[in-house]
N, C-alpha and C positions, 0 to 999 in steps of 0.2 A: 504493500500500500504506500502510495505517494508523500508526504505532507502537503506539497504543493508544488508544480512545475517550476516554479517562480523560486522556490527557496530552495529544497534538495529532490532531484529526485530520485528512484531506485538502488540505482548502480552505485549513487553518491553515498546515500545511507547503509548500504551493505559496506561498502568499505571502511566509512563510521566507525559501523559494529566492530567489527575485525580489528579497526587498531585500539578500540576500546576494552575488547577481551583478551585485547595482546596474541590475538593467532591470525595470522594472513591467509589460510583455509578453512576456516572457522565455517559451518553450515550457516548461516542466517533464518532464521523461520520465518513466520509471517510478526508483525510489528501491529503497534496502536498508537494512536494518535489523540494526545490530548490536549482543549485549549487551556490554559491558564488563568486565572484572572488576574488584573492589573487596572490599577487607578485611569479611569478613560482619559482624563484630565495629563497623562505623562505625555510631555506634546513629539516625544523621538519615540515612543515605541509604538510599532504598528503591531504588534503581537508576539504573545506568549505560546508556548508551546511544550510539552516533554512527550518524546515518542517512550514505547514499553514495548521489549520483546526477550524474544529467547534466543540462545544458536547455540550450537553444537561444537563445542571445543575438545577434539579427540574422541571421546565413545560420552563425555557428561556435557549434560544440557546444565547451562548459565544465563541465566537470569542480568540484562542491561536495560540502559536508559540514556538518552541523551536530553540536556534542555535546549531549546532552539530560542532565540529573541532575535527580533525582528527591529532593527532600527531605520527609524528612515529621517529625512529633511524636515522643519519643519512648516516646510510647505504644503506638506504632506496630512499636515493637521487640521481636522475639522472645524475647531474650535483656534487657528489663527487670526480671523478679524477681530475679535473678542481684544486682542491686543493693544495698547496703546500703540500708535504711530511711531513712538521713536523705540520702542521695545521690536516690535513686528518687524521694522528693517533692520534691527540689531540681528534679531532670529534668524533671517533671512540670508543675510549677510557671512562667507565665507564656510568655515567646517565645522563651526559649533556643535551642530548638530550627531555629529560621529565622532563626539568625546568618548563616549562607553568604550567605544570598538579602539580609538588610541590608545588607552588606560592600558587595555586587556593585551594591544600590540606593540608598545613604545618599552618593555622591558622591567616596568613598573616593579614588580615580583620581587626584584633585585633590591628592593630599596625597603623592605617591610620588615619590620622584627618579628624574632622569632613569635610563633602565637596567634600571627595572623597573615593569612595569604591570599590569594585570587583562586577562579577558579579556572581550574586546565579549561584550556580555549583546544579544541576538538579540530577546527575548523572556523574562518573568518571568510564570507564569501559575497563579491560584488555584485548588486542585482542589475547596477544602472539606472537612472534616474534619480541619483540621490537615495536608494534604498542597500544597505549593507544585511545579513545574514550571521549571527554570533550562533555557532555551535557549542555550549560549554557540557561541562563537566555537571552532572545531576548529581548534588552532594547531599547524601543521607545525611538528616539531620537528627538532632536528640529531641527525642522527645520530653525532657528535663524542663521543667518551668525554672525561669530567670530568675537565681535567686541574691541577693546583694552581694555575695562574693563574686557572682559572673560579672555584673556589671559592675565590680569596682574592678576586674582584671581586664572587663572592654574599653571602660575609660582607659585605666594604664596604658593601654595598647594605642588606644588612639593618641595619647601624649604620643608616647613615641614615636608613634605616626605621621602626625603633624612635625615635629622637630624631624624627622628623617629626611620627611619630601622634603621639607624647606631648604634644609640645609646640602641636600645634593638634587636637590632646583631640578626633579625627574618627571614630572607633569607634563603631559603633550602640551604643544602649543595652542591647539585648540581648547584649554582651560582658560580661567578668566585668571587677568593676574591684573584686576584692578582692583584695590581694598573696598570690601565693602560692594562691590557688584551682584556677587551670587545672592546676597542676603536682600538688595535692590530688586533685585527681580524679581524674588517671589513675592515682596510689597505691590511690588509695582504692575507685574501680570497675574496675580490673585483677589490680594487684599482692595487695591483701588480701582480695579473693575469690576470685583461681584460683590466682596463680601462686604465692606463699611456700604455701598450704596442700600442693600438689604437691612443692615444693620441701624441706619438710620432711617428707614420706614417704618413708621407708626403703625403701618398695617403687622409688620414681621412680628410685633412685640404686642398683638390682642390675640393671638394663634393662644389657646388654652393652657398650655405647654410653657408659653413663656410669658403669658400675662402679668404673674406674680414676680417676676423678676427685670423689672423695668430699669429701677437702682443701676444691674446690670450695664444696660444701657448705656445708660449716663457714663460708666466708669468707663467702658468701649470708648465711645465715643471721646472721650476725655484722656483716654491711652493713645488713641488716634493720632491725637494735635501735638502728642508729644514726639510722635514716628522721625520726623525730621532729626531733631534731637539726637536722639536714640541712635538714630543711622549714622550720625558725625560722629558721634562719640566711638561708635563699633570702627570705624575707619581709623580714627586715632590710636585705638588700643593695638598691641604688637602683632602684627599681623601672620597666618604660618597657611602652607596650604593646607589642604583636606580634601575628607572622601568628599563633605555635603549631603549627603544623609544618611548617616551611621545611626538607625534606628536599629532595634536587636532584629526586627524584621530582616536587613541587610548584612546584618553579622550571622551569619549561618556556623551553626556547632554542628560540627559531624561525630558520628556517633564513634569513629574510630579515634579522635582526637579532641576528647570534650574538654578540656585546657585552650583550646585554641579555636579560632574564629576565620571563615570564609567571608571575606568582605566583598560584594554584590551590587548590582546599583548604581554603577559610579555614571550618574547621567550628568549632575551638576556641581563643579568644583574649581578648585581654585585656593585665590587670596581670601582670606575671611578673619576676623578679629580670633584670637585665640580663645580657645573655651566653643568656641561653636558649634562644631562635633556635637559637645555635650547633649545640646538640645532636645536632637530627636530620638538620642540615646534616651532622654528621659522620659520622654512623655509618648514613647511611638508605643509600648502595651498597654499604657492608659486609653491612645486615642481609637486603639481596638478592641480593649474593653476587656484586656486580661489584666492591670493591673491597676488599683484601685488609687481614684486621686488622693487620698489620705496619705500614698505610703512617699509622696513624690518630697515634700519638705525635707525627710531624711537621707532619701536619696540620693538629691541633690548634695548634700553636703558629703556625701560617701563619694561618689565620683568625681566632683570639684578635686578633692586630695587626691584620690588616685591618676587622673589627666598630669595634674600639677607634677607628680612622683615622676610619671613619666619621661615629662619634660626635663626634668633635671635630671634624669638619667642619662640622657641623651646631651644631656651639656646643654639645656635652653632653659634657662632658668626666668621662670616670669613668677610676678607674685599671683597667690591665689582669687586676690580680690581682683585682678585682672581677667583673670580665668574666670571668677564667676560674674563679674559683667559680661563677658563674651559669651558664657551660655544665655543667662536674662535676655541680654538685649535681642539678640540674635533668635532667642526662642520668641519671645511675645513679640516682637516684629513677624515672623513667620507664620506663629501658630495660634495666638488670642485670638484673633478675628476670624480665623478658619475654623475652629474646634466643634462651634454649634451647626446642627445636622441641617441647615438651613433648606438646601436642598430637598429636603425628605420630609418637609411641611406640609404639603398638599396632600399626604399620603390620608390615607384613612385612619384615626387614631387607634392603636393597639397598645396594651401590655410591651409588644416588645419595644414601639416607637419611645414609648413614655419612657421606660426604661433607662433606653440610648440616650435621649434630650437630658435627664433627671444626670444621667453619668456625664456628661459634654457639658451642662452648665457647672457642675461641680468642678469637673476641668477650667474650663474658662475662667469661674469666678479665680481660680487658683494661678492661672496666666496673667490677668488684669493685674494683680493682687501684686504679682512679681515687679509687672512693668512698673507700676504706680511707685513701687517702693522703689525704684532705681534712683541714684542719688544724684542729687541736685548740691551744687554743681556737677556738672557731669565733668568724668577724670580728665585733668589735664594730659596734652600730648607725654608718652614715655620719653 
């Protein structure tokens, strides 16, 4: 069975198989093809994929899988007019677009401490049209819930991570290496094309769900005016590169190697204020409802130290209150005005709607809550 003419087909996928069971005679059987799901909104991926099959390696049948991702231009995106004008020909404009596929081709690998790595790249293959083809590596994960020791070893990891890229400057060129951009754009093509317009409609805030949390509102709105702020300040703080969304969703634990992390993802990165990372490391199994926003305050302070550890491992020594403005800012710039299910308002009301809204304002009030306290004056240049 094909995946797609357009992506791999037959002949390409039987040879796949074979260097993936490590036998160049290997029988092939027949295969399955699965879609994936992925945020519609990711404007480079045109699709997910993992095929499933068997083959015949000597007289025993083995059990493979490849994952396939689809990236393409983002021209290519439904949802490009939606764009501000000077964002849209930003987008537009040059290889932006096939950052994943440089990250995964430019040698990157070489530059990651021990603990965490990419995943084997199978195959990288040209469609034309601005559309590329990533074969990777389908890495068994643990089925293990994320407990404060993991995440204070993923922070660590990302310090060092951060101090590594920067200091042997191995990022494609297709990354953003102006301070403060990557964190710009998702203000800029998220927050002030959908969500503060919603947010500051009277209508958004009589929905039953969030009538009673108006308050809310006001403090939204009043995080808002301070985004300018907030953005100078992140530009000023020391700046290191990064993955850009090192949520645990992206840090994949394999089950042969649960100490260490498969880092995934890399659509959007660069220069960004230090502590950044942290962000979606903190709040990305809150914002999917595995982990409860109560636990995030300690959290927080558990992986601030650990990022920080890292860094001065690695000989980049920033102070910690640095680090934790670079996650703050950097997170409620990003993630306060996105968190409410705004989207999924019209729905019919359920148990499970009320649920979600009840878990996402509790979230939210908890991102406001950060930004607000961010301190005034904001840090002078290091």
């Amino acid at each position: 069975m094909s995946l797609d003419l357009r992506l791999l087909d037959d002949e390409e996928t039987v040879e796949l198989v074979r260097s993936v069971v490590g036998d160049p005679t290997a029988r092939v059987g027949g295969w399955v093809v699965e879609c994936v799901d992925y945020a519609f909104g990711s404007p480079t991926t045109g699709g997910l994929f993992r095929i499933r099959g068997t083959a015949t390696v000597s007289t025993a049948e083995v059990s493979w899988s490849l994952f396939v991702k689809l990236v393409h231009s983002y021209r290519h995106w439904p949802l490009l007019d939606v764009l501000p004008p000077q964002l849209r020909e930003r987008a537009l404009d040059g290889v932006a677009w096939r950052y994943e596929v440089d990250v995964y081709t430019a040698g990157l690998g070489d530059a990651l401490p021990d603990g965490l790595r990419l995943p084997h790249v199978h195959r990288v293959k040209d469609l034309g049209d601005d559309r590329m083809v990533l074969v990777l590596e389908d890495v068994l994960t643990s089925a293990a819930a994320w407990d404060t020791a993991r995440f204070a070893r993923a922070a660590y990891l990302l310090g060092r991570l951060a101090a590594r890229l920067t200091r042997h400057d191995v990022l494609p060129a297709s990354a953003s290496w102006t301070p403060g951009e990557v964190t710009g754009i998702h203000y800029t093509g998220r927050v002030l094309v959908a969500a503060l317009p919603a947010l500051d409609d009277d209508l958004t805030w009589t929905h039953p769900l969030l009538t009673a949390n108006r308050d809310l509102r006001t403090d939204l709105l009043e995080l808002a005016r301070r985004v300018p702020a907030i953005l100078d300040a992140l530009a000023r703080l020391p700046q290191v590169l990064m993955h850009g969304d090192a949520s645990p969703q992206n840090l994949l634990v394999p089950v042969a190697e649960p100490n260490s992390f498969v880092a995934i993802d890399w659509t959007l990165g660069g220069l960004a204020a230090v502590g950044d990372d942290l962000g979606q490391l903190l709040v990305g199994l809150t914002h999917a409802g595995h982990l409860l926003p109560a636990a995030l305050p300690a959290l927080r302070e558990v992986i601030v130290r650990a990022y920080a550890v890292g860094l001065a491992e690695e000989d980049l020594s920033v102070d910690e209150a640095a680090v934790r403005y670079g996650l703050d800012g950097g997170l409620v710039v990003r993630s306060a005005f996105t968190a409410l299910p705004l989207e999924r308002l019209r729905e019919p009301l359920t148990e499970e709607l009320a649920g979600l809204v009840q878990a996402r304002l509790q979230l939210t009030r908890y991102l406001v809550d950060l930004g607000l306290a961010l301190p005034h004056p904001f840090p002078a240049p290091p």
